[in-house]
C-alpha positions in Angstrom: -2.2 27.0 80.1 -0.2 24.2 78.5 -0.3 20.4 78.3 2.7 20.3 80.4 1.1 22.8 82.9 -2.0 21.1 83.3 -0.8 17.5 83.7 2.0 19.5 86.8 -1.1 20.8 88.4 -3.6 17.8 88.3 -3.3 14.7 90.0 -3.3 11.6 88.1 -5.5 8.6 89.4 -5.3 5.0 88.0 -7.9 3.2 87.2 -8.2 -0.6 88.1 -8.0 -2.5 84.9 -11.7 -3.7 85.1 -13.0 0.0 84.6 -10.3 0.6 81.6 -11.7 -2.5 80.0 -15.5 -1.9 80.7 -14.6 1.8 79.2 -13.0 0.4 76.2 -15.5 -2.4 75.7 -18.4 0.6 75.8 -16.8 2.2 72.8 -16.5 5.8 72.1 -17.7 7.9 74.6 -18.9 11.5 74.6 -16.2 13.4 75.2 -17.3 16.9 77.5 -17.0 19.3 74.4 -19.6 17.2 72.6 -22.9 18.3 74.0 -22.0 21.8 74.0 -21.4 21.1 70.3 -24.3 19.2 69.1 -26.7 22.0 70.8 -24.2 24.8 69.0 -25.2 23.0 65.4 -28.5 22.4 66.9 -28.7 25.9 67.4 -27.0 27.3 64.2 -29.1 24.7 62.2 -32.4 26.6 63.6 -31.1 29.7 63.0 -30.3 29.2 59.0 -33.7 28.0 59.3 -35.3 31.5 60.1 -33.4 33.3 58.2 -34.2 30.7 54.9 -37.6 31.4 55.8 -37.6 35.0 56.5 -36.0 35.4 53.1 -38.7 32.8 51.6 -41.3 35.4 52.8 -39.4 38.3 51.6 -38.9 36.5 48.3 -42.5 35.3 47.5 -43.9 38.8 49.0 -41.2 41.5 47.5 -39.2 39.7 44.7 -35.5 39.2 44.6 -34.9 43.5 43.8 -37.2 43.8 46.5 -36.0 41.5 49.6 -32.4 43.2 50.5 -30.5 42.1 53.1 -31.4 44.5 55.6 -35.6 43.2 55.1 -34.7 39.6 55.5 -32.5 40.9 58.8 -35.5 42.4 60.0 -38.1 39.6 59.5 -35.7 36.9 60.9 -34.8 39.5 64.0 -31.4 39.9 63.0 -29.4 42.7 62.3 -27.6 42.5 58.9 -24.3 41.9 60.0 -25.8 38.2 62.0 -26.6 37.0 58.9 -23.2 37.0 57.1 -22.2 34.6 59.4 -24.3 31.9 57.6 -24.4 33.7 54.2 -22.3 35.4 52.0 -24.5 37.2 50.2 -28.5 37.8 48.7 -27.7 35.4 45.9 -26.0 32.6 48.4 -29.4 32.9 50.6 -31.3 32.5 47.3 -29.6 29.4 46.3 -30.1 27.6 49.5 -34.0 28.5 48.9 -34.4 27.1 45.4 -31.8 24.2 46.5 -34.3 23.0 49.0 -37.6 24.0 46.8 -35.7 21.2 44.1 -34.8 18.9 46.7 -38.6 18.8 47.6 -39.5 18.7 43.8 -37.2 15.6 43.6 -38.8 13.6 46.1 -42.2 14.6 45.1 -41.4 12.9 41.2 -38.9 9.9 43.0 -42.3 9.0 45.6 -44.9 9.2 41.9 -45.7 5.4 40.8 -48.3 3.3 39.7 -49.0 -0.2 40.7 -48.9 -2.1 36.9 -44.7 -0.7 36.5 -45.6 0.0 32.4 -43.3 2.6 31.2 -46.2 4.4 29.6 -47.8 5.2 33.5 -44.6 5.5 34.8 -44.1 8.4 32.4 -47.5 9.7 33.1 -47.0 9.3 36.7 -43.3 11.4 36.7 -44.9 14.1 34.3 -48.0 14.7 36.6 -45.6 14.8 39.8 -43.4 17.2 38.2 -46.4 19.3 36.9 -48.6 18.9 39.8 -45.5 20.1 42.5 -45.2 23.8 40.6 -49.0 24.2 40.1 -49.7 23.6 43.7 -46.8 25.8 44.9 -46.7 28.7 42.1 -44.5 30.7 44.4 -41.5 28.0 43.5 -42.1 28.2 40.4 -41.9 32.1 40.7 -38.2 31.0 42.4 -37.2 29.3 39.7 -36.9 31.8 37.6 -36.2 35.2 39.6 -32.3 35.5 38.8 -33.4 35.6 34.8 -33.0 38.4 32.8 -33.8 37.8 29.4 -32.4 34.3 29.0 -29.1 34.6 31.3 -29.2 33.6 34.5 -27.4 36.3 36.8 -26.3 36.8 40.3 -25.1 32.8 40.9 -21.9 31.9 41.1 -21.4 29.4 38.1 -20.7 26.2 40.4 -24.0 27.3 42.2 -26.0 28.1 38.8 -24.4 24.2 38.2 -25.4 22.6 41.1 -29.0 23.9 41.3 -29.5 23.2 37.1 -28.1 19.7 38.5 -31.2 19.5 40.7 -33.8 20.3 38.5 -32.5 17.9 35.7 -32.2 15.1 38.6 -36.2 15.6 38.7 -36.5 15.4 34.8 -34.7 12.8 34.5 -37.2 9.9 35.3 -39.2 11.2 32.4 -36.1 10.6 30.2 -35.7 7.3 31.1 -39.5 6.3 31.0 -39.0 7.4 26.9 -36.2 5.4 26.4 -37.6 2.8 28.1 -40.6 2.9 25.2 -38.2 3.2 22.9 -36.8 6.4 22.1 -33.3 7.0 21.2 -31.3 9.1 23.9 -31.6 12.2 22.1 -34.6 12.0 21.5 -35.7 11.2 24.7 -34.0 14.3 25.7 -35.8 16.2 23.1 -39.1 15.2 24.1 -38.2 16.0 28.4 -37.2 19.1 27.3 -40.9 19.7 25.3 -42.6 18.1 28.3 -40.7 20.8 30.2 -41.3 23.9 28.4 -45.4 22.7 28.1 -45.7 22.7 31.9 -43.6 25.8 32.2 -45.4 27.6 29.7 -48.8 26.1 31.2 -48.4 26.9 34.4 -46.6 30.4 33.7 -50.5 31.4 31.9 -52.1 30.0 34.5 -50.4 31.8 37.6 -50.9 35.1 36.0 -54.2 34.8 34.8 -53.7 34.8 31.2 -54.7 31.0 30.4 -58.8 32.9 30.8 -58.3 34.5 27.4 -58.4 31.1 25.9 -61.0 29.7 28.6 -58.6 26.2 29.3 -58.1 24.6 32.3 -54.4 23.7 33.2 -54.6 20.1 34.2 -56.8 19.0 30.9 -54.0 20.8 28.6 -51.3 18.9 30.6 -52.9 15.5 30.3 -53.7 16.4 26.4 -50.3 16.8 25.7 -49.4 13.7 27.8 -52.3 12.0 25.7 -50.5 13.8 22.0 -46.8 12.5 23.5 -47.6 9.0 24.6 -50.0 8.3 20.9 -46.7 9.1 18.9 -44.6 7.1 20.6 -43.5 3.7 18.7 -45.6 1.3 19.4 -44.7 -1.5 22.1 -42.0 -4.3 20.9 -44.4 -8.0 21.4 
């Protein structure tokens, strides 16, 4: 049925001036469609949400080889085909997992402060967030790093591989600024995030699989050594 139909078949009432204004003075108004809508995102919204954490289960429990499709189908109650109408692919579902696992990572280092401001806690502070998220939550760290083979990522798209390496420097980055802040040159102060990086990575990768017992350390007193090693050869304050 037409516009021209429609308006033949219905009759038209006029309103009295007072309710046109009262309507226009109330502002937009929800037009019929919209409810249906909002509880059709509403509804779509909750289920990406069980599929992201069917896959999240599937991930931490099978590894990316491991969780096909198909598995994360099953543990979400889908079949297969449901799920390609909210992702393309394994790698696509993937990406929306470690998006959010940086997202949270982010706000955990954004929220770390300390009450005096100096640079020198502030660094702490951001370092210790950033260390603290990934050894309290292993399995993102295992995330991180499960489309790696060798050194080269594979399976992402390379906007997506952009976005998400985006995300992680976004959470690195108040370290950077803490060190120029205490005067390090840029590059320098990108040199040094990048050594803060690979000590928790590399701390936290012995830990999780048991291998930091052959040396008898604990994590969290070789992070704040290193912290302690970094911040000592630093230049000292400008008075």
């Amino acid at each position: 049925m037409n516009s021209v139909q429609l308006l033949g078949q219905c009759r038209i009432r006029v309103m009295p001036k007072s309710t046109i204004a009262r309507n226009e003075g109330a502002g937009a108004r929800t037009t019929p469609g919209e409810p249906r809508a909002r509880r059709e995102r509403t509804l779509n919204e909750a289920r990406r949400t069980l599929i992201l954490d069917a896959a999240r289960a599937a991930f931490f429990e099978l590894g990316l080889d491991g969780a096909s499709l198909r598995e994360i189908a099953k543990r979400a109650g889908y079949t297969p085909g449901a799920i390609y109408s909210y992702f393309a692919n394994l790698e696509e579902i993937y990406g929306a997992l470690l998006g959010e696992s940086l997202q949270r990572l982010n706000a955990v280092v954004a929220a770390a402060d300390v009450r005096s401001g100096a640079p020198a806690e502030l660094l702490r502070a951001k370092a210790r967030a950033f260390y603290t998220f990934y050894r309290d939550n292993p399995k993102e760290l295992d995330l991180g790093f499960y489309l790696f083979n060798g050194v080269k990522p594979r399976g992402l798209t390379p906007e997506l591989n952009q976005t998400l390496n985006e995300q992680l420097m976004a959470a690195l980055r108040p370290v950077e600024l803490q060190l120029t802040a205490l005067g390090l040159r840029v590059d320098e102060a990108i040199a040094e995030t990048t050594a803060v990086f690979a000590h928790i990575v590399g701390v936290l990768v012995l830990n999780n699989t048991g291998r930091i017992r052959l040396f008898k350390q604990n994590p969290d007193t070789l992070f704040e050594r290193y912290m302690d090693a970094l911040l000592a050869r630093l230049p000292a304050p400008r008075t």
